[in-house]
N, C-alpha and C positions, 0 to 999 in steps of 0.2 A: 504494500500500500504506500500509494507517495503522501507526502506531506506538503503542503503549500509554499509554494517556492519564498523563497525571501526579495524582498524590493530591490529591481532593477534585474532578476534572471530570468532566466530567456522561459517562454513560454511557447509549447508546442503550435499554437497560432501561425506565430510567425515562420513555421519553416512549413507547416501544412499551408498557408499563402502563397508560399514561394513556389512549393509542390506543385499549387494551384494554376499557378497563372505562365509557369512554364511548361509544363504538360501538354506534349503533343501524341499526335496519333500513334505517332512512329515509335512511340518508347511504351506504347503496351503489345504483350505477349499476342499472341493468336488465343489464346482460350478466353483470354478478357474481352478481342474483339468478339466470340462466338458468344461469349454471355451475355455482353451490352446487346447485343443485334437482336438473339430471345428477348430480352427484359424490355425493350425498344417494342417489340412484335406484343408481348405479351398484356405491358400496360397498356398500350391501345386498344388490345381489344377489350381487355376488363373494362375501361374507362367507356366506351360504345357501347358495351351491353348493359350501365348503371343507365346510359342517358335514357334508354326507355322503360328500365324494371325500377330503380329507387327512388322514390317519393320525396326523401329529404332534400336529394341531391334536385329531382326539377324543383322542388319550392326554394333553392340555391339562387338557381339557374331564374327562376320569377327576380328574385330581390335585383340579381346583380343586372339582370334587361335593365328594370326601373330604375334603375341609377344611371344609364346613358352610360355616354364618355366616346372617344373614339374606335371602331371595330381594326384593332391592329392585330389581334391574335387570334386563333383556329379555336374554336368551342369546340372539343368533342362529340359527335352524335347525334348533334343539331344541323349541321351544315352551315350556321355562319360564324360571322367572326364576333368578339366583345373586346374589351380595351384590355391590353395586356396583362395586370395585375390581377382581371376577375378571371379572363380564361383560366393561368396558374393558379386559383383557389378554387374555381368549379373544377378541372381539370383533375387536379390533384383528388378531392373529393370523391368524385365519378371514379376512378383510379382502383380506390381502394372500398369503393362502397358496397359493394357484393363479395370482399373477402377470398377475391378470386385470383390475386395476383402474387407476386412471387412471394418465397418462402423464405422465413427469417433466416436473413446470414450466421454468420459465426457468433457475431455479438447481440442479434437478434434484430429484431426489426424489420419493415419492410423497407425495401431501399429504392428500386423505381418510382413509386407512389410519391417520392417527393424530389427524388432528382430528376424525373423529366416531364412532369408538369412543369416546371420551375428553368429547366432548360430552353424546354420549345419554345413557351412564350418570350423568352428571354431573344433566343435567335429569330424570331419573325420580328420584335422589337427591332433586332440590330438591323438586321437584313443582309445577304451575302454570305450567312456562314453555310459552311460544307457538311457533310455528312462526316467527315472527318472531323471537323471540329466539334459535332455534337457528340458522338464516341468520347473522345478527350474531355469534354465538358461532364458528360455521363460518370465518366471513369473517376473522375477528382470530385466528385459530389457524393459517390455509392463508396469510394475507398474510406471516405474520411469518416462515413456514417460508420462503418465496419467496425471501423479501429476505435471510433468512441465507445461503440458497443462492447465491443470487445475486452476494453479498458476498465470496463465495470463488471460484465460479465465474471470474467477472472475473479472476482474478488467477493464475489455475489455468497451471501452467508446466509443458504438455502432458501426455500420460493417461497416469495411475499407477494401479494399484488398492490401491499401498498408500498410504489414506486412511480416514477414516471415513467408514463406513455414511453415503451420504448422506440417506437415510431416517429410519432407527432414530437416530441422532446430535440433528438437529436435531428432528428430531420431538416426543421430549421435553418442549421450548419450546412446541411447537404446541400439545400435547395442553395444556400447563398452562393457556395462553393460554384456549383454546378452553374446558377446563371452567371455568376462571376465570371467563370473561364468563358461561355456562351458568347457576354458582352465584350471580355477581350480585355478585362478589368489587370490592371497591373501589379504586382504584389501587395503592396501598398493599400492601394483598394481594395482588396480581395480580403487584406485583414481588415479592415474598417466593416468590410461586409459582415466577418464573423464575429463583431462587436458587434453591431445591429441586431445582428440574429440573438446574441445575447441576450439584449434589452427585449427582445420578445418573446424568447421561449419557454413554451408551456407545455403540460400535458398531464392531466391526471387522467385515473384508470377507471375513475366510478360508472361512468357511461359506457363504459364497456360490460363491467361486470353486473350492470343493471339492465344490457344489452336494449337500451332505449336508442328510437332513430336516429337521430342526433351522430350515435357516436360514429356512423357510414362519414362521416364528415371530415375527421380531425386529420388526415393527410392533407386535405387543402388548407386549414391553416396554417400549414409548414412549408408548405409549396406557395404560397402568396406570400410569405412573411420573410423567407430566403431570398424569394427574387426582391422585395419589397426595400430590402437590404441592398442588395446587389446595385439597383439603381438609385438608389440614394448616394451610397458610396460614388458612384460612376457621375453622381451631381455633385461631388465634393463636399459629402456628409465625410466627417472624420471620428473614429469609434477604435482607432487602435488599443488593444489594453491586451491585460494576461486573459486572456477569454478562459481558457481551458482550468487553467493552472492557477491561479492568482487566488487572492486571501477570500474576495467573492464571485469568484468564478463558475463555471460551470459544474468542475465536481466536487468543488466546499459545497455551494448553493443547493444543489439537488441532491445527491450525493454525501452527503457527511464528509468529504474528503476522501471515502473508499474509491483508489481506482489503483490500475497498475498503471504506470507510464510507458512501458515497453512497447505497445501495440499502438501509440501513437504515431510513432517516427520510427521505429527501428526497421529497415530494410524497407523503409518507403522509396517506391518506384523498382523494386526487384520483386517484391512477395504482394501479391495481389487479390488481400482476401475477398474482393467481391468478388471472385470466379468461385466462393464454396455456396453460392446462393443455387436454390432450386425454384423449379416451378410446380404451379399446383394443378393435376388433372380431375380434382373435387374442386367446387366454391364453399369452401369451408376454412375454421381455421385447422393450421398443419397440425395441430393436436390432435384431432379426430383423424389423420390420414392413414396412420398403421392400421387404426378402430376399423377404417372404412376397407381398407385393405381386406384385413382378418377377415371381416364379416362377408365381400365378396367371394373372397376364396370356398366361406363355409357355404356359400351358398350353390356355386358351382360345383362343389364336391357331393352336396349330399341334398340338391334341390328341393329342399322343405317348402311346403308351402304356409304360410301364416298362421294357420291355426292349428298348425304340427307343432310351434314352436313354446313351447311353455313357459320358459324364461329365457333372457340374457344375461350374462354376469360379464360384466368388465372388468379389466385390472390393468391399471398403469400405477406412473409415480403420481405424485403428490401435487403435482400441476393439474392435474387433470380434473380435480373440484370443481375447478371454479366453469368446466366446461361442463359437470356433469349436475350440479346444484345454479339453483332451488329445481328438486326434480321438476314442479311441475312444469316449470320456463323449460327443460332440456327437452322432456318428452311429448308435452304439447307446444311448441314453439309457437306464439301469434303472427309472430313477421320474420321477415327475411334475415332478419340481424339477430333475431334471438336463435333462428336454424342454425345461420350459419357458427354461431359460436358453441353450439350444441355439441358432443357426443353420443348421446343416444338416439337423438332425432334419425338422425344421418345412418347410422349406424342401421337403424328399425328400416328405412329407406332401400338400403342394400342388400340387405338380405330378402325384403320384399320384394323388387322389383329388379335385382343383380345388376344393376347399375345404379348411378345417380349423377345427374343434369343440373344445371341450371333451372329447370322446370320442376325438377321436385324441392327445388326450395323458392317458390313462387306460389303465389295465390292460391290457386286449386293445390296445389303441390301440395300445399301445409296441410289440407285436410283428409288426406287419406285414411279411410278408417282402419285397414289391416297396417298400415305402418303405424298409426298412433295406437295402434293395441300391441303391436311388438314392442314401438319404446317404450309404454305404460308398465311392460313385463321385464321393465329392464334394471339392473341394479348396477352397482361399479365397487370396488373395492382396490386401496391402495396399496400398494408393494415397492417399497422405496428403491430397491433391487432392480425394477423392471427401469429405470430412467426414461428413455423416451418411448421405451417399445410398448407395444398393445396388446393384449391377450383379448379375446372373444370369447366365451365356451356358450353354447347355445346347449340345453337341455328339451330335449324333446317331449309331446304328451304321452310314447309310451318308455318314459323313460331313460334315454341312450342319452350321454353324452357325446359334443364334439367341439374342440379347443383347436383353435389358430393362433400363434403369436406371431406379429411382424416386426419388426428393428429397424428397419427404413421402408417405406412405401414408396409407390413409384412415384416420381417429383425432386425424389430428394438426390443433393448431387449425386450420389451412389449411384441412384437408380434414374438416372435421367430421362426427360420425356423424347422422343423420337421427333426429327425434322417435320414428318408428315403427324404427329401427334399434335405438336404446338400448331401447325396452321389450322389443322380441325380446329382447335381449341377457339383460336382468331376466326375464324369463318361462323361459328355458333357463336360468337358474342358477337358479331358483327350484326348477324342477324336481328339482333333484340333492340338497335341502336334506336333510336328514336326518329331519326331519319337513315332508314337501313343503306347500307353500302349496295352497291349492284354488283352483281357476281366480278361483272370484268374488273369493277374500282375492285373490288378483296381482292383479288389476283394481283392485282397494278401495286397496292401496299405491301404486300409479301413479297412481291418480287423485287420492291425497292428498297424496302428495310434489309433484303438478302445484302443487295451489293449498293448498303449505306455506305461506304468508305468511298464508292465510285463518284456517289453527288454531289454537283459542284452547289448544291442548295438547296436547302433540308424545307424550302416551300416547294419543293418537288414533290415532297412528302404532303405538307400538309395541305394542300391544293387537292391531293386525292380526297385527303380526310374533308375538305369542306361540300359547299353544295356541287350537284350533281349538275355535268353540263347540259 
C-alpha cells in the first residue's frame, strides 16, 4: 500500500499525461489493435440496441433534444447528430445501459463505455482525425482505466459493495484521457484534463444494488465529464495537481489511501493490460456468465423440461449476493436492469429455453411463466473456494441429480468470442436501434471498424452510424 507522496513529488498524473499525449498507433502490439477494433464493434452495437429497448436512456435523449445547442456529434441509434458534450453523455449511457458490453478488465470495470463515447464525440468535434488516431486515443483512455483499477484491486481487503462505482469513478480519467489524445491535447493539457476529471468524479453503488433505472445511466456521466475536461483544458482551463497520488487525491479521497503504485506506471507502453478485457455473448452482468454457462450445458445434456425441474441450487463466492438477493428482485425481475443484474432470473431463462437473447430480458421476456417458476425454485449458497466459478446442480421431480461447474465462460479472455460471433452479436443489437441500420449500412460498419487503422477519418464511421441516405 502507498502512502501519500510528500509536497513537491512527482505524481503518476504527470507521466500517465505524457503517456497520453504521445501515444501513437505505431507503439501498440497487434493484440491491442484486435481488442480496440472488438470493443470499437462491440460498444456500438450495445449502444444501438439501448436507443430502442431503454426507457431511461430515450427520456436522456428527451432532456438533452430540449436543450438545443449545435448538432456536431453522431447520436447513437437515432440517426442525427446533438452538440458534442450531450452525444458523449447519451452515448456513453446507451453504451452501457443493457449491460451488454464488454467484461470487467483486470482491475474491473467497464472500459469502452467511457472511453469511446468520450472519444468519438471528441474527434467529430476536432475533425480530420484517422482511424489510427482513434485506436491511440482508445488505447491511452482503457490502459489508464486498467491500471487505476488494478491499483486498488490489488489491495482490495475482500468484497464490499460499499465502494465506488468501479466504472463511473475511474472512468472519468479515461474519458478525459481518451478525448484528450482525440483533440491532440499536449501533455500539459492532458494533465489539467485529469485534474478536471478530479473535481468531478463520482460514483456510488446504491442504484445499482437497488437495481432502479436510473442506474443504465452512470457511464455517460463519465463519458461527458472526461470529455467535459478535455475541452476545457484545450480552452486553457488549468487543473494541474497530484490527481492520483497527492494528500487529497484520488486514492486518499475515495480510497482510504489503499492502493499499490506499481500498476500505475511500471512497464507502461510494453504491458498492455486492456488486451485481458473480454466480451459478453449474454446481456447480463459477467457474474451470472459461468451460472448461465452451467445451466446451458445442463440443459443440453439432459433436456429437462420445466416442470421436470424441482429445484436449482447455486454456488459461487461471496460476490454473488448481491446478484442473487433480495430473492424476490432476482427471481421475479420487473425490468430490464433488475434481469440483467440477476443470477437466477437468467439462469431459470437457460435452462428453459437453452439459450438467452436480448429478448428474454425484455418486456414479454420478463414474464414467462415456466422461467419464473424455475427461478422461484431457485436457491444459491456461498463457497468462498469457488472464487469466480459457478456451480449449477439442478434436482429433478423424480429425484436425480445433475451439477455443472464453469471457471471461465465463453466471453472471457480465455475463452474468447469468434470473428463471426461478435458480428452476430453487432447485427442483433443493430436490429433493436431505434432507427435500425439497413443490412448493407451493418455490413458497411463491420467492415470499417475491420480495417479502422486504414481510415483516413473516423466520420467515415460515423456517417454510417447516422441517418440513412
Amino acid at each position: 500500500m502507498a502512502s501519500a507522496p510528500q509536497p513537491g513529488s512527482a505524481d503518476a498524473a504527470g507521466t500517465l499525461a505524457e503517456y497520453t499525449a504521445a501515444l501513437r498507433y505505431e507503439d501498440l502490439p497487434a493484440q491491442a489493435v484486435f481488442i480496440l477494433k472488438r470493443m470499437v464493434l462491440d460498444t456500438l452495437g450495445t449502444a444501438l440496441a439501448a436507443s430502442g429497448l431503454d426507457p431511461s436512456c430515450r427520456q436522456m435523449v428527451g432532456v438533452l433534444g430540449a436543450a438545443g445547442g449545435a448538432p456536431t456529434s453522431t447520436l447513437l441509434g437515432y440517426g442525427r447528430k446533438v452538440p458534442t458534450l450531450a452525444a458523449a453523455l447519451a452515448n456513453g449511457a446507451l453504451a452501457h445501459a443493457l449491460n451488454y458490453d464488454d467484461t470487467m478488465g483486470p482491475g474491473g470495470g467497464h472500459l469502452g463505455v467511457v472511453a469511446l463515447p468520450a472519444a468519438l464525440a471528441a474527434a467529430e468535434e476536432q475533425g480530420g482525425v484517422s482511424g489510427r488516431e482513434l485506436l491511440a486515443a482508445l488505447a491511452a483512455g482503457t490502459e489508464l482505466m486498467a491500471r487505476l483499477g488494478l491499483a486498488t484491486k490489488l489491495v482490495a481487503g475482500g468484497h464490499s459493495e460499499a465502494k465506488p462505482q468501479p466504472t463511473q469513478m475511474p472512468g472519468y480519467f479515461s474519458a478525459a484521457a481518451s478525448a484528450g489524445r482525440a483533440l491532440r491535447l499536449a501533455p500539459a493539457q492532458v494533465h489539467s484534463a485529469l485534474g478536471l476529471a478530479l473535481m468531478q468524479a463520482a460514483g456510488g453503488r446504491q442504484p445499482v444494488l437497488e437495481g432502479v433505472p436510473a442506474k443504465a445511466l452512470y457511464a455517460g456521466f463519465s463519458s461527458h465529464g472526461g470529455l467535459l475536461s478535455a475541452l476545457l483544458s484545450r480552452a486553457g482551463v488549468q487543473a494541474q495537481c497530484d490527481v492520483f497520488e497527492g494528500e487529497a487525491g484520488y486514492f486518499q479521497t475515495y480510497y482510504g489511501g489503499r492502493y499499490s503504485p506499481a500498476p500505475l506506471t511500471a512497464d507502461l507502453g510494453t504491458r498492455f493490460y486492456l488486451t485481458e478485457v473480454g466480451f459478453k455473448p449474454w446481456p447480463t452482468t459477467a457474474v451470472a456468465h459461468p451460472f448461465i454457462e452451467a445451466a446451458l450445458q445442463l440443459a443440453e445434456a439432459h433436456g429437462l423440461a420445466a416442470d421436470e425441474i424441482a429445484e436449482v441450487h447455486l454456488q459461487g463466492g461471496d460476490h454473488i449476493r448481491t446478484f442473487c438477493e433480495p430473492a424476490a428482485t432476482r427471481q421475479q425481475p420487473r425490468t430490464t436492469v433488475e434481469a440483467a443484474d440477476s443470477i437466477p432470473f437468467p439462469v431459470a431463462k437457460a435452462l428453459v429455453n437453452r439459450r438467452l437473447t436480448l429478448a428474454d430480458l425484455q418486456g414479454e421476456g420478463l414474464q414467462q411463466p415456466a422461467a419464473l417458476a424455475v427461478a422461484a425454485r431457485t436457491r444459491y449458497a456461498v463457497d468462498a473456494a469457488l472464487g469466480t466459478a459457478g456451480v449449477v446442480e439442478i434436482v429433478t421431480t423424480s429425484g436425480r441429480r445433475h451439477a455443472v461447474r464453469v471457471d471461465q465462460a465463453p466471453g472471457h479472455p480465455s475463452k474468447p468470442l469468434t470473428a463471426a460471433q461478435a458480428a452476430a452479436k453487432f447485427r442483433d443489437c443493430a436490429h433493436y436501434a431505434e432507427r435500425p441500420l439497413s443490412e448493407r449500412r451493418i455490413d458497411a460498419v463491420i467492415e470499417t471498424i475491420d480495417r479502422l487503422d486504414q481510415v483516413a477519418d473516423v466520420a467515415q464511421l460515423t456517417a454510417l452510424l447516422g441517418e440513412e441516405a
